[in-house]
C-alpha positions in Angstrom: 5.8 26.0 -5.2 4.8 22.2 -5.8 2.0 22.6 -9.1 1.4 19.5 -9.2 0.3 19.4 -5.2 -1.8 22.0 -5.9 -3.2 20.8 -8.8 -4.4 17.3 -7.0 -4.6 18.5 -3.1 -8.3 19.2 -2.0 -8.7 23.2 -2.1 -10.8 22.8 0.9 -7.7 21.4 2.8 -5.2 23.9 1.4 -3.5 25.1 4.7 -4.3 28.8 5.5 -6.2 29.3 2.6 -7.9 32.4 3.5 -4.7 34.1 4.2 -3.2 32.7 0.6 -6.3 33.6 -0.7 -6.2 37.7 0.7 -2.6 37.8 -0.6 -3.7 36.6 -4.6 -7.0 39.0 -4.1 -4.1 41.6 -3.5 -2.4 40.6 -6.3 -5.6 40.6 -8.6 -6.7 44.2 -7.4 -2.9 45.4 -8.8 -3.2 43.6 -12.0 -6.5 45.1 -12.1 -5.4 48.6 -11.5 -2.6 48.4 -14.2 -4.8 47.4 -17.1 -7.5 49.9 -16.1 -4.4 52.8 -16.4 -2.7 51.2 -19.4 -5.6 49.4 -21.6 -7.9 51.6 -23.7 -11.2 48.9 -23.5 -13.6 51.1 -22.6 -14.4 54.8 -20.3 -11.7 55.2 -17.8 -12.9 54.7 -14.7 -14.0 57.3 -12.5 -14.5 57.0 -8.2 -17.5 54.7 -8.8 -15.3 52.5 -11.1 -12.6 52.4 -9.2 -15.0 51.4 -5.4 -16.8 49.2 -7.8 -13.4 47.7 -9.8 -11.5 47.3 -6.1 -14.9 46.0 -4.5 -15.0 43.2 -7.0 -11.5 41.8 -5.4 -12.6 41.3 -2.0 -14.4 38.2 -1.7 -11.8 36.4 -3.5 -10.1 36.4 0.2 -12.7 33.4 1.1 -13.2 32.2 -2.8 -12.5 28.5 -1.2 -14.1 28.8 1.9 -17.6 29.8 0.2 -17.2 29.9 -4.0 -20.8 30.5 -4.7 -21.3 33.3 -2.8 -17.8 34.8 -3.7 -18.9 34.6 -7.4 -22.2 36.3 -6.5 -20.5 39.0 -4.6 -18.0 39.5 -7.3 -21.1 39.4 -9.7 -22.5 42.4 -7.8 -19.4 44.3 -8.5 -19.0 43.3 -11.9 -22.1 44.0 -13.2 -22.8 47.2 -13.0 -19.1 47.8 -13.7 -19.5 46.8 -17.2 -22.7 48.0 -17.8 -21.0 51.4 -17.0 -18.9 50.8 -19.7 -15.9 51.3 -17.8 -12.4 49.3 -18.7 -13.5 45.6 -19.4 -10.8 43.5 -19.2 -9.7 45.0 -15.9 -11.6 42.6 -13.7 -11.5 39.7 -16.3 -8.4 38.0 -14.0 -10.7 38.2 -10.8 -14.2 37.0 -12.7 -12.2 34.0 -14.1 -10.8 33.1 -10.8 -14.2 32.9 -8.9 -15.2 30.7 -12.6 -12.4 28.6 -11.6 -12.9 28.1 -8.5 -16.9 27.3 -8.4 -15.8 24.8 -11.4 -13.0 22.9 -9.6 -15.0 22.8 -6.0 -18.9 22.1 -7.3 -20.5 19.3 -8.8 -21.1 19.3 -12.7 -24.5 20.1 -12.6 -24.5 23.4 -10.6 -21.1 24.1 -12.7 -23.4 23.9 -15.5 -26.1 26.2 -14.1 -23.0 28.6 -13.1 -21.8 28.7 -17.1 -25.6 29.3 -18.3 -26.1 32.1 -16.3 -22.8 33.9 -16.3 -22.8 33.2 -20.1 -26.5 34.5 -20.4 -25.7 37.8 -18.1 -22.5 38.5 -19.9 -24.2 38.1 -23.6 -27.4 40.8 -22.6 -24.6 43.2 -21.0 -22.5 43.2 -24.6 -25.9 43.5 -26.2 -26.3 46.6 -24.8 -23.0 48.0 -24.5 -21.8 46.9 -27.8 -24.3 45.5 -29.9 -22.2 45.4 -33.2 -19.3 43.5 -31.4 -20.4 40.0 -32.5 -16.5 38.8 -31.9 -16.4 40.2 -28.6 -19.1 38.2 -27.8 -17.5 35.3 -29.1 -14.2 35.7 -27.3 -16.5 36.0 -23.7 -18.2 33.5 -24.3 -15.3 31.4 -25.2 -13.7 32.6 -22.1 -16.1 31.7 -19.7 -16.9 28.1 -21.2 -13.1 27.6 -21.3 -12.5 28.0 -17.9 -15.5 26.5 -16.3 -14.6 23.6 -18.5 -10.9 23.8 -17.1 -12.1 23.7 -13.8 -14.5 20.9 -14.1 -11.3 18.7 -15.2 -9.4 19.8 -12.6 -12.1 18.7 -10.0 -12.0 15.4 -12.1 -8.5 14.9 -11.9 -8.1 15.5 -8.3 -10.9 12.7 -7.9 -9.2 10.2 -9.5 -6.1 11.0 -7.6 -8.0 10.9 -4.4 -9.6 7.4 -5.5 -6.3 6.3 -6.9 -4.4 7.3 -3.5 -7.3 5.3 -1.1 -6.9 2.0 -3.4 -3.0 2.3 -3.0 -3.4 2.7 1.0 -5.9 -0.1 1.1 -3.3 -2.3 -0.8 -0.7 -1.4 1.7 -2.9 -2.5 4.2 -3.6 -5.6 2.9 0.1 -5.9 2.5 1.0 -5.3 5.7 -1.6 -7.4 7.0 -0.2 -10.4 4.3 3.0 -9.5 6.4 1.7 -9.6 9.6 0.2 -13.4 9.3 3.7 -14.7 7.5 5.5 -13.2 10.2 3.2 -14.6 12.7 3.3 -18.2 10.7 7.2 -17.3 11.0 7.2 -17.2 14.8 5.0 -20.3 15.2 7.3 -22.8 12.8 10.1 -21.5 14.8 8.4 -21.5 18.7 6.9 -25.3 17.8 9.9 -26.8 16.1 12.2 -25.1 19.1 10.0 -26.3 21.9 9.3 -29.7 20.4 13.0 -30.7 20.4 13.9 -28.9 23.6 11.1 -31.2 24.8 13.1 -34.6 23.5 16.1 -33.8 24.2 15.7 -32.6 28.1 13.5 -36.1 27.8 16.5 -38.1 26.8 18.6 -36.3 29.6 15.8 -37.0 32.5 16.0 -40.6 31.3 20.1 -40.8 30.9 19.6 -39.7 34.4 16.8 -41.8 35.8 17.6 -45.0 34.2 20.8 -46.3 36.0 22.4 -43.1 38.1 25.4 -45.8 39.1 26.2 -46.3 35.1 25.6 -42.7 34.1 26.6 -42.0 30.9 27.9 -38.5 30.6 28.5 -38.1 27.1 25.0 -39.2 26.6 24.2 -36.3 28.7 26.3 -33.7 27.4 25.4 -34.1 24.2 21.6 -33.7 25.2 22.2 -30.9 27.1 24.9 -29.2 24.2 21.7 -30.3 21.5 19.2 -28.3 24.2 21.9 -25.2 23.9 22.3 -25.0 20.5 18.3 -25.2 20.0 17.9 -22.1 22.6 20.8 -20.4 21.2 19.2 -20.9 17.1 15.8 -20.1 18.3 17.1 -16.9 19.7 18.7 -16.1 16.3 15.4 -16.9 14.6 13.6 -14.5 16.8 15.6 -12.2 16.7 15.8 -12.2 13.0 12.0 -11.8 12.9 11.6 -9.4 15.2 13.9 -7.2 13.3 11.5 -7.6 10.3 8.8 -5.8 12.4 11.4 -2.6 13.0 11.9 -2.8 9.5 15.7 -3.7 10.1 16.4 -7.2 9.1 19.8 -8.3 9.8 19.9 -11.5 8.2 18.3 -13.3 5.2 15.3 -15.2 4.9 15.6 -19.2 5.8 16.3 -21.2 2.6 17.2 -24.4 1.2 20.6 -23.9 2.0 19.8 -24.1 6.2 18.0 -27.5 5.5 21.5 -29.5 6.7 21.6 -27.7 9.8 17.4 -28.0 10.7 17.2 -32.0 9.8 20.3 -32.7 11.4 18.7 -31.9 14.8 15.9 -34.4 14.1 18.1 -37.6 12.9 15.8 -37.5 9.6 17.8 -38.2 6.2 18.1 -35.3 3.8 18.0 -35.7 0.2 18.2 -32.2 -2.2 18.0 -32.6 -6.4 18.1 -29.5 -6.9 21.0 -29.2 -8.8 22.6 -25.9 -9.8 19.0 -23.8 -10.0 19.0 -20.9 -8.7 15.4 -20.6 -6.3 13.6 -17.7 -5.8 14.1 -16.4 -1.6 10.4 -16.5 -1.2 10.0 -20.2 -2.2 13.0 -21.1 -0.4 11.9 -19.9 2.6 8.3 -21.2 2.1 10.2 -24.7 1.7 12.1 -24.3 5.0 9.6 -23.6 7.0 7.0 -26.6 5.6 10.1 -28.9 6.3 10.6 -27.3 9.9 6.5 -28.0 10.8 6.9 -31.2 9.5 9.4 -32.1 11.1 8.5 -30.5 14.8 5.1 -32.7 13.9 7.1 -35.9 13.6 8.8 -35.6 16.7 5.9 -34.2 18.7 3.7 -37.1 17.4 5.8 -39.7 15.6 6.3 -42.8 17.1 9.6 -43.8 18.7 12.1 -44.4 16.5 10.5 -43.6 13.1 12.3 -43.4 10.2 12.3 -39.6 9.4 13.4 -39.1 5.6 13.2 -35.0 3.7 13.2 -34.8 -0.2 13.5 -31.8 -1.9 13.7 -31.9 -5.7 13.4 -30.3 -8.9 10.6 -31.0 -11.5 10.4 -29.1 -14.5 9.5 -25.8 -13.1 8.4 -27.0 -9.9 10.1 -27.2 -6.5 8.8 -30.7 -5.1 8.9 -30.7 -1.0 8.8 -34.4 0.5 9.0 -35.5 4.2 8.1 -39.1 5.3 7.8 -40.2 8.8 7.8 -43.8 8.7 6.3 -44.8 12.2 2.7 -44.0 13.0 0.5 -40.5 14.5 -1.1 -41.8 17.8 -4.9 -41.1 17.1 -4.3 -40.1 13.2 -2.9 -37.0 12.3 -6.1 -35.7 10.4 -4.8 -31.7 10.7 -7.1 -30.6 12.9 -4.2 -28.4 14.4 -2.8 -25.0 13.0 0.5 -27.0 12.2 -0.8 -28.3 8.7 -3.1 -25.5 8.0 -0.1 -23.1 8.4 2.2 -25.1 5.9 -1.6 -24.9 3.6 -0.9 -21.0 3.7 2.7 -21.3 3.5 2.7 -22.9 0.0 -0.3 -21.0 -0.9 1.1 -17.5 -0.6 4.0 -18.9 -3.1 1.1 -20.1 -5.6 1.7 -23.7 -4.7 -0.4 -27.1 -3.2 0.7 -29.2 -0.4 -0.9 -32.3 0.9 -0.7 -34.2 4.3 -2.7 -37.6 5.5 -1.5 -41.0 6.2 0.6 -43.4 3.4 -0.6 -46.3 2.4 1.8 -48.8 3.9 1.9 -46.8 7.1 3.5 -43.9 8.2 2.4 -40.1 7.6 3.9 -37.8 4.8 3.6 -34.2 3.6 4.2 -33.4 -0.2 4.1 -30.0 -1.6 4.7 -28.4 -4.9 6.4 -25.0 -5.3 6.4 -23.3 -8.4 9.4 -21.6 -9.6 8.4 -18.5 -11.4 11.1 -17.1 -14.4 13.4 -20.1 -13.1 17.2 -20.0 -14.2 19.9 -22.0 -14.4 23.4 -21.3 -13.6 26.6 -22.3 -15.8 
Protein backbone atom coordinates (compact mmCIF):
# COMPACT_ATOMS: atom_id res chain seq x y z
CA UNK A 1 0.00 0.00 0.00
CA UNK A 2 1.34 3.53 -1.28
CA UNK A 3 1.10 5.81 2.42
CA UNK A 4 2.28 8.47 1.02
CA UNK A 5 -0.70 8.34 -1.91
CA UNK A 6 -3.01 8.08 0.63
CA UNK A 7 -1.68 10.55 2.73
CA UNK A 8 -1.91 13.39 -0.27
CA UNK A 9 -4.77 11.81 -2.60
CA UNK A 10 -8.32 13.57 -2.08
CA UNK A 11 -10.32 11.04 0.26
CA UNK A 12 -13.28 12.00 -1.75
CA UNK A 13 -11.58 10.57 -4.92
CA UNK A 14 -10.31 7.39 -3.20
CA UNK A 15 -11.54 4.65 -5.61
CA UNK A 16 -14.25 2.41 -4.10
CA UNK A 17 -14.18 3.98 -0.92
CA UNK A 18 -17.29 2.71 0.40
CA UNK A 19 -16.27 -0.81 -0.11
CA UNK A 20 -12.60 -0.01 1.50
CA UNK A 21 -14.39 1.79 4.00
CA UNK A 22 -17.06 -1.44 4.98
CA UNK A 23 -13.91 -3.67 5.07
CA UNK A 24 -11.85 -1.18 7.92
CA UNK A 25 -15.48 -0.77 9.75
CA UNK A 26 -15.11 -4.75 9.85
CA UNK A 27 -11.94 -4.53 10.98
CA UNK A 28 -12.82 -1.84 13.82
CA UNK A 29 -15.91 -3.96 15.08
CA UNK A 30 -13.10 -7.00 15.68
CA UNK A 31 -10.64 -4.82 17.40
CA UNK A 32 -13.53 -3.68 19.25
CA UNK A 33 -14.78 -6.96 20.30
CA UNK A 34 -11.26 -8.12 21.49
CA UNK A 35 -10.71 -5.22 23.88
CA UNK A 36 -14.24 -5.42 25.23
CA UNK A 37 -13.31 -9.51 26.15
CA UNK A 38 -9.74 -8.78 27.17
CA UNK A 39 -9.66 -5.18 28.80
CA UNK A 40 -11.06 -4.70 32.27
CA UNK A 41 -12.13 -0.62 31.66
CA UNK A 42 -15.32 -0.73 32.78
CA UNK A 43 -18.95 -3.29 33.16
CA UNK A 44 -18.68 -5.94 30.57
CA UNK A 45 -21.01 -5.49 28.24
CA UNK A 46 -24.17 -7.10 28.13
CA UNK A 47 -26.81 -7.47 24.76
CA UNK A 48 -27.44 -3.72 24.92
CA UNK A 49 -23.61 -3.12 24.91
CA UNK A 50 -22.75 -5.32 22.52
CA UNK A 51 -26.05 -3.81 19.68
CA UNK A 52 -24.95 -0.53 20.93
CA UNK A 53 -20.75 -1.37 20.77
CA UNK A 54 -21.38 -3.18 16.99
CA UNK A 55 -23.96 -0.28 16.07
CA UNK A 56 -21.36 2.29 16.60
CA UNK A 57 -19.15 0.58 13.55
CA UNK A 58 -21.60 0.85 10.92
CA UNK A 59 -21.54 4.19 9.59
CA UNK A 60 -17.87 4.12 9.21
CA UNK A 61 -18.81 2.13 5.87
CA UNK A 62 -19.67 5.86 4.29
CA UNK A 63 -17.21 7.86 6.90
CA UNK A 64 -15.89 9.66 3.47
CA UNK A 65 -18.92 9.84 1.63
CA UNK A 66 -20.78 11.82 4.47
CA UNK A 67 -18.20 12.45 7.78
CA UNK A 68 -20.58 14.65 9.66
CA UNK A 69 -23.33 12.51 9.80
CA UNK A 70 -21.14 9.35 10.31
CA UNK A 71 -19.70 11.05 13.49
CA UNK A 72 -23.25 11.89 14.66
CA UNK A 73 -24.47 8.39 14.09
CA UNK A 74 -21.42 6.95 15.75
CA UNK A 75 -22.16 9.65 18.53
CA UNK A 76 -25.59 8.07 18.97
CA UNK A 77 -24.02 4.77 19.63
CA UNK A 78 -21.38 5.97 21.70
CA UNK A 79 -23.01 7.88 23.95
CA UNK A 80 -25.12 6.06 25.75
CA UNK A 81 -22.54 3.29 25.54
CA UNK A 82 -20.34 5.08 27.93
CA UNK A 83 -22.79 6.52 29.99
CA UNK A 84 -23.64 2.76 30.60
CA UNK A 85 -20.40 2.41 31.83
CA UNK A 86 -19.65 -0.42 29.79
CA UNK A 87 -15.82 -1.16 28.38
CA UNK A 88 -14.46 2.43 27.32
CA UNK A 89 -11.75 1.99 25.24
CA UNK A 90 -13.53 -0.59 23.14
CA UNK A 91 -14.96 1.87 20.63
CA UNK A 92 -12.02 4.49 21.09
CA UNK A 93 -10.47 3.08 17.57
CA UNK A 94 -13.91 3.80 15.75
CA UNK A 95 -14.61 7.39 17.56
CA UNK A 96 -11.08 8.46 16.50
CA UNK A 97 -11.52 7.46 13.06
CA UNK A 98 -14.84 9.41 12.43
CA UNK A 99 -12.44 12.51 14.54
CA UNK A 100 -10.08 11.88 11.74
CA UNK A 101 -11.94 11.83 9.22
CA UNK A 102 -14.30 15.08 9.78
CA UNK A 103 -10.78 16.76 10.55
CA UNK A 104 -8.95 15.87 7.33
CA UNK A 105 -12.25 16.49 4.97
CA UNK A 106 -13.83 19.83 6.70
CA UNK A 107 -12.84 23.23 6.96
CA UNK A 108 -10.96 24.52 10.23
CA UNK A 109 -13.81 26.22 11.56
CA UNK A 110 -16.41 23.48 11.73
CA UNK A 111 -13.28 21.12 12.71
CA UNK A 112 -13.15 23.48 15.57
CA UNK A 113 -16.86 23.35 16.44
CA UNK A 114 -16.49 19.37 15.97
CA UNK A 115 -13.44 19.41 18.95
CA UNK A 116 -15.60 21.76 21.26
CA UNK A 117 -18.40 19.65 21.26
CA UNK A 118 -17.04 16.20 21.29
CA UNK A 119 -14.57 17.56 23.95
CA UNK A 120 -17.51 19.12 25.95
CA UNK A 121 -19.79 15.81 25.68
CA UNK A 122 -16.95 13.51 26.51
CA UNK A 123 -15.84 15.79 29.76
CA UNK A 124 -19.88 15.78 31.29
CA UNK A 125 -20.01 11.88 30.56
CA UNK A 126 -16.52 11.27 32.77
CA UNK A 127 -18.07 13.72 35.19
CA UNK A 128 -20.65 11.52 35.83
CA UNK A 129 -19.22 8.24 35.35
CA UNK A 130 -16.01 8.94 37.07
CA UNK A 131 -15.89 12.06 38.72
CA UNK A 132 -12.58 11.44 40.68
CA UNK A 133 -10.68 10.44 37.43
CA UNK A 134 -9.15 13.96 36.77
CA UNK A 135 -6.30 12.03 34.51
CA UNK A 136 -8.77 10.15 32.60
CA UNK A 137 -10.12 13.25 31.70
CA UNK A 138 -6.93 14.52 30.73
CA UNK A 139 -5.85 11.59 28.56
CA UNK A 140 -9.56 12.07 26.52
CA UNK A 141 -9.16 15.17 26.15
CA UNK A 142 -5.76 14.89 24.96
CA UNK A 143 -6.97 12.30 22.57
CA UNK A 144 -9.53 13.98 20.96
CA UNK A 145 -7.55 17.42 20.44
CA UNK A 146 -4.63 15.20 19.11
CA UNK A 147 -6.37 13.73 16.50
CA UNK A 148 -8.59 16.47 15.30
CA UNK A 149 -5.38 18.39 15.23
CA UNK A 150 -3.70 15.45 13.12
CA UNK A 151 -6.29 15.60 10.85
CA UNK A 152 -6.52 19.23 10.27
CA UNK A 153 -2.65 18.87 9.08
CA UNK A 154 -3.29 16.25 6.98
CA UNK A 155 -6.07 18.30 5.14
CA UNK A 156 -3.33 21.00 5.02
CA UNK A 157 -0.81 18.90 3.60
CA UNK A 158 -2.79 17.46 0.94
CA UNK A 159 -3.66 21.18 -0.05
CA UNK A 160 -0.38 22.20 -0.64
CA UNK A 161 0.27 19.10 -2.65
CA UNK A 162 -2.80 19.76 -4.66
CA UNK A 163 -1.65 23.57 -5.18
CA UNK A 164 1.92 22.38 -5.58
CA UNK A 165 0.81 19.69 -8.35
CA UNK A 166 -1.52 22.46 -10.39
CA UNK A 167 1.54 25.07 -10.50
CA UNK A 168 3.86 22.13 -11.83
CA UNK A 169 1.21 21.23 -14.61
CA UNK A 170 0.71 24.87 -15.49
CA UNK A 171 4.65 25.07 -15.86
CA UNK A 172 4.53 22.06 -18.16
CA UNK A 173 2.17 23.84 -20.12
CA UNK A 174 3.85 26.74 -20.51
CA UNK A 175 6.81 24.58 -21.44
CA UNK A 176 5.31 22.79 -23.85
CA UNK A 177 3.78 25.81 -25.33
CA UNK A 178 7.65 27.55 -25.15
CA UNK A 179 8.23 24.27 -27.26
CA UNK A 180 5.61 24.46 -29.50
CA UNK A 181 6.57 28.21 -30.82
CA UNK A 182 10.55 27.27 -31.10
CA UNK A 183 9.60 24.35 -32.99
CA UNK A 184 7.22 26.34 -35.04
CA UNK A 185 10.18 29.24 -35.41
CA UNK A 186 12.13 25.91 -36.29
CA UNK A 187 10.04 24.96 -39.24
CA UNK A 188 9.78 28.57 -40.62
CA UNK A 189 13.84 29.34 -40.64
CA UNK A 190 14.04 26.07 -42.36
CA UNK A 191 10.68 26.33 -45.06
CA UNK A 192 11.92 30.27 -45.89
CA UNK A 193 15.61 29.65 -46.14
CA UNK A 194 14.75 26.18 -48.36
CA UNK A 195 12.20 27.90 -50.53
CA UNK A 196 14.19 31.14 -51.02
CA UNK A 197 17.20 29.32 -52.54
CA UNK A 198 15.14 26.70 -54.41
CA UNK A 199 13.66 29.92 -55.81
CA UNK A 200 17.32 31.34 -57.12
CA UNK A 201 18.61 28.56 -58.15
CA UNK A 202 15.58 27.13 -60.53
CA UNK A 203 15.91 31.19 -61.44
CA UNK A 204 19.44 30.73 -62.56
CA UNK A 205 18.45 27.45 -64.42
CA UNK A 206 15.25 29.14 -66.33
CA UNK A 207 17.78 31.87 -67.40
CA UNK A 208 20.83 29.28 -68.33
CA UNK A 209 18.02 28.05 -70.40
CA UNK A 210 16.31 31.15 -71.82
CA UNK A 211 19.28 33.23 -72.42
CA UNK A 212 21.14 31.59 -75.51
CA UNK A 213 19.55 27.77 -75.98
CA UNK A 214 22.21 27.38 -79.08
CA UNK A 215 25.24 28.16 -76.34
CA UNK A 216 23.79 26.24 -73.49
CA UNK A 217 25.86 25.79 -70.88
CA UNK A 218 25.31 22.49 -69.19
CA UNK A 219 27.45 22.64 -66.27
CA UNK A 220 25.91 25.87 -65.45
CA UNK A 221 22.80 23.92 -65.39
CA UNK A 222 23.71 20.94 -63.58
CA UNK A 223 25.10 22.57 -60.99
CA UNK A 224 21.76 24.60 -60.49
CA UNK A 225 19.78 21.81 -60.68
CA UNK A 226 22.46 19.43 -58.23
CA UNK A 227 22.28 22.97 -55.69
CA UNK A 228 18.18 22.61 -56.11
CA UNK A 229 18.71 18.70 -55.01
CA UNK A 230 20.80 19.04 -52.35
CA UNK A 231 18.40 22.00 -50.82
CA UNK A 232 15.22 19.52 -51.18
CA UNK A 233 17.21 16.68 -49.98
CA UNK A 234 18.65 19.03 -46.52
CA UNK A 235 15.27 20.48 -46.03
CA UNK A 236 13.82 17.02 -45.87
CA UNK A 237 16.46 16.10 -43.19
CA UNK A 238 15.60 19.31 -41.35
CA UNK A 239 11.93 18.30 -41.28
CA UNK A 240 12.32 15.34 -40.56
CA UNK A 241 14.50 16.04 -37.68
CA UNK A 242 11.77 18.36 -36.23
CA UNK A 243 9.12 16.50 -36.70
CA UNK A 244 10.72 13.75 -34.68
CA UNK A 245 10.93 16.37 -31.80
CA UNK A 246 7.08 16.43 -31.71
CA UNK A 247 7.02 12.26 -31.26
CA UNK A 248 9.39 12.89 -28.71
CA UNK A 249 12.14 10.84 -30.82
CA UNK A 250 14.70 13.03 -32.06
CA UNK A 251 17.18 11.42 -34.22
CA UNK A 252 19.69 13.94 -34.64
CA UNK A 253 21.10 16.88 -32.77
CA UNK A 254 20.12 20.33 -32.68
CA UNK A 255 21.75 22.77 -35.64
CA UNK A 256 24.92 24.41 -34.33
CA UNK A 257 27.81 26.37 -35.10
CA UNK A 258 29.46 23.50 -36.51
CA UNK A 259 26.61 23.32 -39.72
CA UNK A 260 27.45 27.09 -40.46
CA UNK A 261 30.12 25.90 -43.44
CA UNK A 262 27.55 23.79 -44.98
CA UNK A 263 24.36 26.65 -44.63
CA UNK A 264 26.60 29.81 -46.02
CA UNK A 265 28.16 27.80 -48.53
CA UNK A 266 24.78 27.62 -50.40
CA UNK A 267 24.43 31.46 -50.34
CA UNK A 268 28.12 32.49 -51.70
CA UNK A 269 28.36 34.64 -48.41
CA UNK A 270 31.97 34.55 -46.65
CA UNK A 271 32.11 32.94 -43.27
CA UNK A 272 34.28 34.01 -40.56
CA UNK A 273 34.14 31.95 -36.82
CA UNK A 274 36.58 33.35 -33.67
CA UNK A 275 35.36 31.20 -31.63
CA UNK A 276 38.35 29.47 -30.80
CA UNK A 277 38.38 26.33 -28.77
CA UNK A 278 35.08 27.34 -26.39
CA UNK A 279 32.94 24.99 -25.94
CA UNK A 280 29.02 26.57 -26.63
CA UNK A 281 26.15 25.70 -25.01
CA UNK A 282 23.53 23.48 -27.77
CA UNK A 283 20.88 25.94 -27.06
CA UNK A 284 22.88 29.00 -28.11
CA UNK A 285 24.34 27.30 -30.88
CA UNK A 286 21.34 26.45 -32.33
CA UNK A 287 19.78 29.87 -31.56
CA UNK A 288 22.99 31.19 -33.67
CA UNK A 289 22.19 28.90 -36.64
CA UNK A 290 19.03 29.63 -37.07
CA UNK A 291 19.50 33.85 -36.87
CA UNK A 292 22.30 33.24 -39.54
CA UNK A 293 19.84 30.92 -41.72
CA UNK A 294 16.91 33.98 -41.59
CA UNK A 295 19.40 36.23 -42.37
CA UNK A 296 20.66 34.84 -44.84
CA UNK A 297 17.14 33.51 -46.67
CA UNK A 298 16.33 37.51 -46.18
CA UNK A 299 19.41 38.55 -48.22
CA UNK A 300 18.70 36.41 -50.96
CA UNK A 301 14.98 36.95 -50.98
CA UNK A 302 15.55 40.77 -50.84
CA UNK A 303 19.26 41.60 -51.48
CA UNK A 304 20.25 43.11 -54.41
CA UNK A 305 22.02 41.27 -57.15
CA UNK A 306 25.19 40.46 -56.48
CA UNK A 307 25.64 41.78 -52.87
CA UNK A 308 28.40 41.07 -50.94
CA UNK A 309 27.09 38.62 -48.30
CA UNK A 310 29.74 38.35 -45.32
CA UNK A 311 28.69 35.97 -41.57
CA UNK A 312 30.78 36.76 -38.41
CA UNK A 313 30.55 34.74 -35.55
CA UNK A 314 32.94 35.60 -32.61
CA UNK A 315 33.71 35.41 -29.15
CA UNK A 316 33.55 38.35 -26.59
CA UNK A 317 34.26 37.87 -23.15
CA UNK A 318 31.32 35.77 -22.32
CA UNK A 319 29.34 36.67 -25.10
CA UNK A 320 28.66 34.85 -28.44
CA UNK A 321 28.64 37.97 -31.01
CA UNK A 322 26.40 36.88 -34.35
CA UNK A 323 27.22 39.19 -37.48
CA UNK A 324 25.83 39.11 -41.05
CA UNK A 325 26.29 41.96 -43.56
CA UNK A 326 24.65 42.11 -46.89
CA UNK A 327 26.39 44.74 -48.67
CA UNK A 328 23.89 45.65 -51.57
CA UNK A 329 20.62 47.25 -50.70
CA UNK A 330 16.63 45.94 -49.44
CA UNK A 331 14.31 47.25 -52.32
CA UNK A 332 11.76 49.41 -50.28
CA UNK A 333 13.85 49.23 -46.78
CA UNK A 334 13.87 46.28 -44.86
CA UNK A 335 12.13 47.95 -41.73
CA UNK A 336 11.02 44.22 -40.20
CA UNK A 337 7.71 44.47 -40.69
CA UNK A 338 7.74 40.64 -41.56
CA UNK A 339 7.90 37.59 -39.05
CA UNK A 340 11.54 37.01 -40.40
CA UNK A 341 13.24 39.61 -37.96
CA UNK A 342 10.73 39.24 -35.31
CA UNK A 343 11.40 35.52 -35.18
CA UNK A 344 15.34 35.98 -34.91
CA UNK A 345 13.93 38.80 -31.87
CA UNK A 346 12.51 35.63 -30.12
CA UNK A 347 15.18 33.42 -31.13
CA UNK A 348 17.93 35.36 -29.19
CA UNK A 349 15.56 36.26 -26.59
CA UNK A 350 14.66 32.75 -25.35
CA UNK A 351 18.62 32.36 -24.94
CA UNK A 352 18.72 35.71 -22.79
CA UNK A 353 20.27 37.70 -25.56
CA UNK A 354 19.55 41.15 -27.97
CA UNK A 355 19.79 41.24 -31.66
CA UNK A 356 19.42 44.17 -33.91
CA UNK A 357 18.50 44.62 -37.65
CA UNK A 358 18.15 48.16 -39.80
CA UNK A 359 20.15 49.53 -42.59
CA UNK A 360 24.23 50.47 -42.21
CA UNK A 361 25.39 53.53 -42.56
CA UNK A 362 27.31 53.34 -45.81
CA UNK A 363 24.74 51.14 -47.29
CA UNK A 364 23.76 47.79 -47.13
CA UNK A 365 21.58 45.98 -44.25
CA UNK A 366 23.05 43.98 -41.24
CA UNK A 367 21.86 41.92 -38.28
CA UNK A 368 24.02 41.79 -35.08
CA UNK A 369 23.09 39.79 -32.04
CA UNK A 370 24.67 39.02 -28.83
CA UNK A 371 24.48 35.59 -27.14
CA UNK A 372 25.42 35.04 -23.76
CA UNK A 373 27.26 32.07 -22.78
CA UNK A 374 26.12 31.01 -19.45
CA UNK A 375 29.04 28.86 -17.12
CA UNK A 376 31.25 29.18 -20.36
CA UNK A 377 34.47 26.79 -20.52
CA UNK A 378 37.31 26.45 -22.19
CA UNK A 379 38.91 23.40 -23.52
CA UNK A 380 42.77 22.41 -23.17
Amino acid sequence: MDFAAAFTRDPQAAPYPVRCDASAAAVFAVLAAVLALTVDDGRAPDALGWALLLAAHVPLAWRRRAPMPVLLAMVACVLPYHALDYMHLAPIPASMTALYTVASTGRPRRTLFVGLSVTSVTLTIQVFVNPHEMVELLRVSGWVIAMLVFGASIRLYRQLVAGVMERAEREAERKVAEERLRIARDLHDLLAHSITLIGVQTSVAAHVLVADPDRLDREALVKALDGITETCREARSEVRTTLDVLRAIPEGPLPDLASLPDLVRTSGADLTVRTGAAKVPAAVGAAAYRIVQESLTNAVRHGAPGADLSVDVGLEKDVLTVRVTNGGSAPGGTGGSGYGILGMRERARSVGGTLSAGPRDGGGFEVAAELPLPGREVTV
